[in-house]
N, C-alpha and C positions, 0 to 999 in steps of 0.2 A: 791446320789439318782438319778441323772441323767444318769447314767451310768447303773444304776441296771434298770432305766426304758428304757432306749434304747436297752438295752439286753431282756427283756422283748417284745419292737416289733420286733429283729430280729426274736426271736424264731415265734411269729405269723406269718408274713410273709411265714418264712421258712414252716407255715403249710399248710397254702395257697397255695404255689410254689409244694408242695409235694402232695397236695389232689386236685389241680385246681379249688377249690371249689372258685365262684364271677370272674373265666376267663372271657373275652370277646374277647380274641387274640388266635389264633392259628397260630403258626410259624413252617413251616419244613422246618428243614435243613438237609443239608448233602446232597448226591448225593447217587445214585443207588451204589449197594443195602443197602447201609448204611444211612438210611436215618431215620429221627424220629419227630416226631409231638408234639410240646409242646404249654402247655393249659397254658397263663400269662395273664399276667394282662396289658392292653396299660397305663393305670395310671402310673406303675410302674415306667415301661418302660421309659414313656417320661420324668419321671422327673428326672429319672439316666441317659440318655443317649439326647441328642441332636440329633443324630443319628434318632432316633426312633421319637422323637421330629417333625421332619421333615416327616421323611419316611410313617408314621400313621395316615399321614394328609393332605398327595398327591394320586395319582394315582396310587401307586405301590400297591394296596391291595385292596382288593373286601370284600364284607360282605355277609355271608352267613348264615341263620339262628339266625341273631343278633350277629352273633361271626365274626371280621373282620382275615381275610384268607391273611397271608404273607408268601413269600417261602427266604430261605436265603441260596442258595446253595451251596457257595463258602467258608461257616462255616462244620468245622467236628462237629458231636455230642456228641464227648469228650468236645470240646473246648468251643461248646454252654453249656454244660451241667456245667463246671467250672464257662464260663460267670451270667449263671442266680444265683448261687448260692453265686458268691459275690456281685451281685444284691439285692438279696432277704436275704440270710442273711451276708454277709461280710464276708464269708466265702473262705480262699485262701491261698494252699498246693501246692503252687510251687515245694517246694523239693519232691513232691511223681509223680511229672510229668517229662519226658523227655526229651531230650532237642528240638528235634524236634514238640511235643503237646505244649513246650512253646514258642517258636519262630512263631507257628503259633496264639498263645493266645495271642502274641505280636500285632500281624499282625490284627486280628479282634478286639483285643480294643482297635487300631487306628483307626480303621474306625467306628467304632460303639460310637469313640469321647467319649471313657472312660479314657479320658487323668491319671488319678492316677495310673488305672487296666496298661494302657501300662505300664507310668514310673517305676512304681515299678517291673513289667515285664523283663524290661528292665536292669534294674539295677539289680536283682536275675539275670538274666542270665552273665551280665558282672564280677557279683562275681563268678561266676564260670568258669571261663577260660580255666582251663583242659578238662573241657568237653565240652564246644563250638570249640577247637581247633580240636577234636575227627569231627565233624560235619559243617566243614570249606567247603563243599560242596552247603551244605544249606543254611549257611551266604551267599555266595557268590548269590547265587537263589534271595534271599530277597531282597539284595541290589542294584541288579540290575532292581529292580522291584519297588522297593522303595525309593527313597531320604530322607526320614524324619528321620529316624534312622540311627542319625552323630557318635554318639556314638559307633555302633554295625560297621558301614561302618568303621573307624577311627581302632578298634579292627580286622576285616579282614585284612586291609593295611599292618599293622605294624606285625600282625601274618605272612604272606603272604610274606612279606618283607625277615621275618629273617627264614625262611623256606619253599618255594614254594612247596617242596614234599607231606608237610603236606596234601594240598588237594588233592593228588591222594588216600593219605591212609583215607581220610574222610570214614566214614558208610555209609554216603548217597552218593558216591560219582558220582553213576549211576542218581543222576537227575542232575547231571550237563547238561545246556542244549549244542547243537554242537557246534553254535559260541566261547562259553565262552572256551569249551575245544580244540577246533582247539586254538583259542589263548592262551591260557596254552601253546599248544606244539609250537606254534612259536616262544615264548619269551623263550623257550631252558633253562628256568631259576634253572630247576629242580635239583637233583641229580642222579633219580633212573637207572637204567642199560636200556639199549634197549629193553631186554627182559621183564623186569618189564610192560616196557610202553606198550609193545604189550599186555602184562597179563590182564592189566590195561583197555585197550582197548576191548578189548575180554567183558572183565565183566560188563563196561559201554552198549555195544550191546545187552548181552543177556539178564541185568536184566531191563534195560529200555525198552526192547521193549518184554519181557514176553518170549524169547526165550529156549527153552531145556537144561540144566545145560550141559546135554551130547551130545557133538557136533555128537556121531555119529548117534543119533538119529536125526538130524534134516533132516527136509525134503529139495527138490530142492529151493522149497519158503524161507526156512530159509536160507537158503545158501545165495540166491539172496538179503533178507532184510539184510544180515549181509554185503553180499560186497559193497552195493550201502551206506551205514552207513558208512561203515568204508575207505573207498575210500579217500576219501579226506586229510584222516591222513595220507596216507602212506608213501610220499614224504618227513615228515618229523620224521622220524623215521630210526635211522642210522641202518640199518639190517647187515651193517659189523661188526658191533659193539655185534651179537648175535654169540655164538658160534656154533659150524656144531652139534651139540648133540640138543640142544634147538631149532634150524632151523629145523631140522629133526623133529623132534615131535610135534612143537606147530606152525611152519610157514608154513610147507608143504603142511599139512592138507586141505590148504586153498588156494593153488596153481591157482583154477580158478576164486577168485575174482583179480588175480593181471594182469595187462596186461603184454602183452609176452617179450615184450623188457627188460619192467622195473622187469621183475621175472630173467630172464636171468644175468643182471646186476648184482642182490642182491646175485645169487645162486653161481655168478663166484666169489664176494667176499668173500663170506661165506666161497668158496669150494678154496682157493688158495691165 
């Protein structure tokens, strides 16, 4: 009976959350131009979350027309959208999410102090290993930003350990941010070819910084944002190690981000 009646108030809830009908909160989240407006309940709110608890009861929100006005930009509208609906009705389909939409679902129901929503977050993502190792990119992002998830940090180390190439072939592997990947290439720990790393490199520039897929379209600007990026790597990147086919084609191209001594160097290796 108990069971049939607490199923009984998800479904309400859930019609509430759906028609905003008795709102008193309005929360946007997301950031430009992705951003979206939801009509909740502070009631709800604070008794699920501490978070909110706190938040809807200090200075961070203003009341406007009887409806109290919160912004939470640092949430995507996927991830709020997942959040309110195991709020309201206990509703949560991990496995139709990716591994990136959950590692961020990780991340806001830590701070939103929905300690179950993370652990068991947390735990779905660890049982799937094969595809967190696909996205060894993005752990690494997390963790360096985060301490609280020993678990996930414990599962990079040892992944990271017994294969350091893995995160070059990450998906995400262009948000890797500069420092973490200048030290990747110091720690030499990798396996992949010279030319791989150059590849690698290359595709880190252009998708993190929105660049032209097709180098020959890019303009003098792009040129300029690519060699002042990529600069710092270059010293440690064995260019003898590329052969005169692949130098010719993919390192030439790019002749004037390199200084004159250090191009001469690499060209006399290459070339003898």
């Amino acid at each position: 009976m108990s069971t049939e009646l607490s199923n009984i108030l998800l479904e309400e809830y859930k019609k509430i959350l759906e028609s905003g009908e008795f709102s008193d909160i309005e929360i946007l989240v997301g950031k430009e131009p992705n951003t979206k407006t939801f009509r909740l309940h502070s009631f709800v709110l604070k008794v699920c979350s501490p978070y909110f608890r706190i938040a809807l009861s200090s200075d961070w929100t203003r009341v406007e027309n009887n409806n109290i006005i919160f912004r939470k930009e640092n949430i995507s509208v996927e991830v709020f959208e997942i959040i309110t609906k195991y709020i309201y009705g206990g509703q949560l389909e991990l496995e139709s999410n990716d591994v990136k939409t959950n590692i961020e679902l990780l991340v806001a129901a830590d701070e939103l102090c929905l300690d179950e929503l993370s652990s068991y977050t947390e735990e779905f993502l660890l049982n799937n290993k094969e595809s967190l190792k696909s996205n060894l990119a993005l752990i690494l992002h997390i963790i360096t930003q985060y301490d609280q998830f020993t678990d996930l940090t414990q599962f990079y180390r040892e992944t990271y350990r017994q294969d350091p190439s893995l995160i070059f072939r990450s998906r995400d592997f262009h948000e890797i941010k500069q420092e973490y990947l200048l030290e990747l290439l110091i720690r030499n720990e990798h396996s992949l070819r010279p030319i791989e790393i150059w590849d690698k490199l290359i595709e880190w520039v252009v998708k993190s910084n929105e660049l032209p897929l097709n180098i020959t379209l890019w303009t003098n600007d792009n040129v300029t944002t690519f060699g002042t990026l990529i600069r710092p790597f270059l010293s440690y990147i064995n260019f003898e190690g590329i052969s005169r086919t692949d130098f010719a084609q993919k390192v030439r191209p790019f002749r004037n981000i390199f200084d004159d001594q250090f191009y001469i160097r690499i060209l006399e290796s290459c070339l003898f």
